[in-house]
C-alpha positions as CSV (number, residue, x, y, z in Angstrom):
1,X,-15.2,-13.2,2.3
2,X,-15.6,-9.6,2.0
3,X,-18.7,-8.0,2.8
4,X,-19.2,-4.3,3.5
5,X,-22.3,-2.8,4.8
6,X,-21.0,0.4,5.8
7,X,-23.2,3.4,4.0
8,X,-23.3,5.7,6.7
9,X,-20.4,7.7,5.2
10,X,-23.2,8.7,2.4
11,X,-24.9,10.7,5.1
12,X,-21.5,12.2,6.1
13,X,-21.6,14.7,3.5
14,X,-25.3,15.3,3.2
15,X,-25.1,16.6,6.7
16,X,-22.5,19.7,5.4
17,X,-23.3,22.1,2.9
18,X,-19.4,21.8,2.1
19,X,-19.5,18.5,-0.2
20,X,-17.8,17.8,-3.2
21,X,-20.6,18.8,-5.3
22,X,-20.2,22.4,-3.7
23,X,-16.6,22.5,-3.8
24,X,-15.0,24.5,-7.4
25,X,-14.6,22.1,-10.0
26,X,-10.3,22.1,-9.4
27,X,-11.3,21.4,-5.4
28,X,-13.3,18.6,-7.0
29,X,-11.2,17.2,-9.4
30,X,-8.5,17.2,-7.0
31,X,-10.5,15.1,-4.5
32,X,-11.6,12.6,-7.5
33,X,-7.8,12.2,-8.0
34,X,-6.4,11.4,-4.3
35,X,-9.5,9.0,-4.3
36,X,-8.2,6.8,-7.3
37,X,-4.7,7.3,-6.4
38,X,-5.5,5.9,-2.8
39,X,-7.2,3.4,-4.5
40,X,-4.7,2.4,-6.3
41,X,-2.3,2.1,-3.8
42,X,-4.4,0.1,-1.7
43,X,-5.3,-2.2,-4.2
44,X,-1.2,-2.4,-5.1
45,X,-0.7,-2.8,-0.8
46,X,-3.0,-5.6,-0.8
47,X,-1.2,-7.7,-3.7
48,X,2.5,-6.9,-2.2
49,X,1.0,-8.1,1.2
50,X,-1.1,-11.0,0.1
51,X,1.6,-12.3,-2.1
52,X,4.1,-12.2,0.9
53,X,1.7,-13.8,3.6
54,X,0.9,-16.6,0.7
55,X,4.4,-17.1,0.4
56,X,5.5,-17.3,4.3
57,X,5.7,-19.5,6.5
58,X,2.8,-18.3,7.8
59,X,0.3,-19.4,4.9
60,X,0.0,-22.8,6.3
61,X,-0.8,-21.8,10.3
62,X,-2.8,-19.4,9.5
63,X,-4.6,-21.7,7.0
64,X,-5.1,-24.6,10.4
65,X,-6.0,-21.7,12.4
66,X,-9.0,-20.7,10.7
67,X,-10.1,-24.2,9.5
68,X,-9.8,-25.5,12.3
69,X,-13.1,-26.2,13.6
70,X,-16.7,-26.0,12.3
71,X,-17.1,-22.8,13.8
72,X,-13.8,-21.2,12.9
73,X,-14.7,-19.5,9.6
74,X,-17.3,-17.8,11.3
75,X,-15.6,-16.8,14.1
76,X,-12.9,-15.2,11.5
77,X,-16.2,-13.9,9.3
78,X,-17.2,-11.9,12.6
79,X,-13.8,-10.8,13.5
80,X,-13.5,-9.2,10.1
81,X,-16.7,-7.6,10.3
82,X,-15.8,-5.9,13.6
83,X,-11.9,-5.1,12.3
84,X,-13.6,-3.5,8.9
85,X,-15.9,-1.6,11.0
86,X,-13.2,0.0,13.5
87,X,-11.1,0.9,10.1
88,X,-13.9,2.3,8.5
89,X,-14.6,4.5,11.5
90,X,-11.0,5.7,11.8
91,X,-11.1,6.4,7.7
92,X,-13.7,9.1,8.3
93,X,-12.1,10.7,11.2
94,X,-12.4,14.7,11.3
95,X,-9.9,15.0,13.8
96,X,-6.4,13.1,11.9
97,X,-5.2,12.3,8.8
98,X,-3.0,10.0,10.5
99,X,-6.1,8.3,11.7
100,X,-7.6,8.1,8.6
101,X,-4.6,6.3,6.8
102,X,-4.2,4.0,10.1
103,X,-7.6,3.0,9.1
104,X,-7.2,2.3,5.7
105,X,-4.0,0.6,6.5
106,X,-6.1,-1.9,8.8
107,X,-8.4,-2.5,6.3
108,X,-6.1,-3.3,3.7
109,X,-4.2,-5.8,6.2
110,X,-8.0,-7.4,7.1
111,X,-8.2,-7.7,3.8
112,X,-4.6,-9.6,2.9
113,X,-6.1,-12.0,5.7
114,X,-10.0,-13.2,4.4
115,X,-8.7,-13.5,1.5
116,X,-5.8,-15.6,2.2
117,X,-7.5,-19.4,1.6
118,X,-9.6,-18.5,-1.1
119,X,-6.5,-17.1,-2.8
120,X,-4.3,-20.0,-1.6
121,X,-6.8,-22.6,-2.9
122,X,-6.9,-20.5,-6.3
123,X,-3.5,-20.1,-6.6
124,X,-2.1,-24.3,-6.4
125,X,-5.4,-25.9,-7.4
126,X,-6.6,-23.5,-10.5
127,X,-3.8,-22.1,-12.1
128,X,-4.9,-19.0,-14.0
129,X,-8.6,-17.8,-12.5
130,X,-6.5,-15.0,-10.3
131,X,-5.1,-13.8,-13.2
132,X,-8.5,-13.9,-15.3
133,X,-10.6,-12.8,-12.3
134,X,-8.4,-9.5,-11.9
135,X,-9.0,-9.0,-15.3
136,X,-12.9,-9.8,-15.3
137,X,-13.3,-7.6,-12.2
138,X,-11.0,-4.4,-13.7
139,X,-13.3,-3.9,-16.9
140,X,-16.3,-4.2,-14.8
141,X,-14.8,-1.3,-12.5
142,X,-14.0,0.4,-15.2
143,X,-17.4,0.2,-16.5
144,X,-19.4,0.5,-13.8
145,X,-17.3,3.8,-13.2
146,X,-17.3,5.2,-16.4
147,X,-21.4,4.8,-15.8
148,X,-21.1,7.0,-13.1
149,X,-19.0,10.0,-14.2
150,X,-20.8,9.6,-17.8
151,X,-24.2,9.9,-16.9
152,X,-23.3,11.9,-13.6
153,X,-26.6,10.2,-12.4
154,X,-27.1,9.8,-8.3
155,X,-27.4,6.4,-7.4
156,X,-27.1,7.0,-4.0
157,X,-30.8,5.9,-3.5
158,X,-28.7,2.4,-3.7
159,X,-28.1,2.7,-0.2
160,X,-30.9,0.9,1.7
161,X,-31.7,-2.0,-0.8
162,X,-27.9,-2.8,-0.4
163,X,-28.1,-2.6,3.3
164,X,-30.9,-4.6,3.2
165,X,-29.6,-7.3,0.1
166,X,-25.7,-7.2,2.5
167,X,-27.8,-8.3,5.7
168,X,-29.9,-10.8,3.4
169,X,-27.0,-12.2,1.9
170,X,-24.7,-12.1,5.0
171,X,-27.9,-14.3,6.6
172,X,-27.5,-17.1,4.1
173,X,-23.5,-16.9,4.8
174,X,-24.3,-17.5,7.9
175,X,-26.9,-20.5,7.8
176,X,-24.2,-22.2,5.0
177,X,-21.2,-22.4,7.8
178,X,-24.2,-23.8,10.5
179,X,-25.7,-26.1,8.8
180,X,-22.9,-26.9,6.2
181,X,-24.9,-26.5,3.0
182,X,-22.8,-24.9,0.2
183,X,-23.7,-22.1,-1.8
184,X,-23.0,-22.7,-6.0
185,X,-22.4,-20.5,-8.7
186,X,-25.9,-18.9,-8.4
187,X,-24.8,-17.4,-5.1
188,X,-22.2,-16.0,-6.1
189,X,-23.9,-14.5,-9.6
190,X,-26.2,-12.6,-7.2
191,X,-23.3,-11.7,-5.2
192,X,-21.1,-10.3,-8.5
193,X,-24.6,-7.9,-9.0
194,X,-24.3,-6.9,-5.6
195,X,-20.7,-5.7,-5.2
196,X,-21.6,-3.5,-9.1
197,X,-24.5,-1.9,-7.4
198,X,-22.1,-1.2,-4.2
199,X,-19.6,-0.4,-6.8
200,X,-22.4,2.4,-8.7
201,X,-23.2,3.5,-5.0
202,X,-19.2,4.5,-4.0
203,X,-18.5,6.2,-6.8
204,X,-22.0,8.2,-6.8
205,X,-21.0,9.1,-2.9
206,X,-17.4,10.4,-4.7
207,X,-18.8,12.9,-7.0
208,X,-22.2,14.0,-5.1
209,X,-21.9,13.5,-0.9
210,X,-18.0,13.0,0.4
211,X,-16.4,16.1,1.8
212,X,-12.9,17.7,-0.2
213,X,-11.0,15.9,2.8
214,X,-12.7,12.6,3.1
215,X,-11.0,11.0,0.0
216,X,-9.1,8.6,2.4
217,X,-12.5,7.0,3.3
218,X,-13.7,7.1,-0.2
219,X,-11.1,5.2,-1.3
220,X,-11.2,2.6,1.6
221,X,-15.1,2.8,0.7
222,X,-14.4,1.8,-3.2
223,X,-11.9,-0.5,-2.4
224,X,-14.1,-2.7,-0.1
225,X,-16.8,-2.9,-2.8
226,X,-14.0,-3.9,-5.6
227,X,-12.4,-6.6,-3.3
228,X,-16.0,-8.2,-2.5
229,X,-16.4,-8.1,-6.4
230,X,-13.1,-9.6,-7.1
231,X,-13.9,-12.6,-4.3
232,X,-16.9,-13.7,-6.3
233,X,-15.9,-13.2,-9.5
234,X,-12.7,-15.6,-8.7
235,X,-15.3,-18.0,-6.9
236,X,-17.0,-18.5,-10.2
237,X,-14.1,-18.9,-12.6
238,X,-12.9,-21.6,-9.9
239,X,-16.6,-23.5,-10.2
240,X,-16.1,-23.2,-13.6
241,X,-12.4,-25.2,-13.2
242,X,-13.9,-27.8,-11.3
């Protein structure tokens, strides 16, 4: 799964009187733009990418690998934490650009990964919840974004109740794969609230707290909340096949 608890790069801006919401409104609009547009891409990198590691010899190995044991999924839970927090650090380098993309880049590929059984599973056992999950989770983007520039209300203040809710829920994660219990729809309906809060916080950082030439890590930064919203949105169309 996809869990990111990285809100430090709110305070990356608040610590520069040269923000976005300082910047002249073409500086700004031009930063809200290479946001989306990385976005975009990403989002675009990480369906070429996943549909070509689904579709490889690979799948299957990589499948045994991280099954393999009782412990495995964990093991890969903890590696993705610790990949997602190296690319988020590169993504809000001040020293390269190139290190910024190299980051996002890593992401996008950490993403292809996690999300490779859920997808796999999806993909030959329900036919059709990929398909209406991507649909589900784009009009709730485009929603909970429209919120946001609408109302041009801060909801920054977001930050340490979802720091606090991603630790909680990460907890339970982790008590489910020890002591095999399984977590139902319910789970996963909290979860779906969670990613649209993370979803409101990202794009409040975009218009109020990123710098002009941070939009890489915005982007990586929105894209992490839409994936997680994505994963549990396709969880619960696939309960709802069962």
């Amino acid at each position: 799964m996809n869990m990111n608890f990285n809100n430090s790069n709110a305070t990356v801006g608040n610590a520069f009187s040269w923000s976005v919401s300082n910047s002249a409104p073409t500086e700004r609009a031009a930063f809200i733009r290479k946001t989306y547009a990385h976005l975009a891409v990403a989002v675009l990198a990480f369906i070429c990418l996943e549909a070509l590691l689904i579709n490889s010899p690979l799948a299957l190995p990589l499948l045994k690998l991280m099954f393999g044991g009782r412990m495995s999924w964990l093991i890969v839970l903890g590696a993705f934490m610790g990949v997602s927090y190296l690319a988020n650090s590169w993504a809000r380098s001040d020293t390269s650009q190139a290190v910024q993309y190299l980051g996002l880049g890593l992401y996008i590929v950490a993403e292809t990964v996690i999300f490779l059984p859920l997808l796999y599973i999806a993909n030959n056992q329900f036919p059709g919840t990929i398909q209406s999950a991507a649909v589900v989770t784009l009009g709730l983007f485009a929603a909970l974004t429209a919120i946001v520039f609408m109302t041009r209300k801060d909801f920054t203040f977001l930050g340490p109740i979802l720091t606090i809710a991603g630790f909680t829920a990460l907890g339970v994660i982790v008590c489910s794969l020890l002591f095999g219990f399984n977590l139902g729809v319910l789970f996963s309906a909290v979860m779906v609230l969670f990613a649209a809060g993370a979803i409101l916080y990202d794009t409040s950082n975009i218009l109020h707290n990123y710098r002009p030439n941070q939009y890489v890590a915005a982007s990586l930064s929105l894209f992490a909340s839409v994936a997680l919203l994505f994963w549990y949105i396709l969880r619960i169309f696939m309960s709802g096949k069962r």
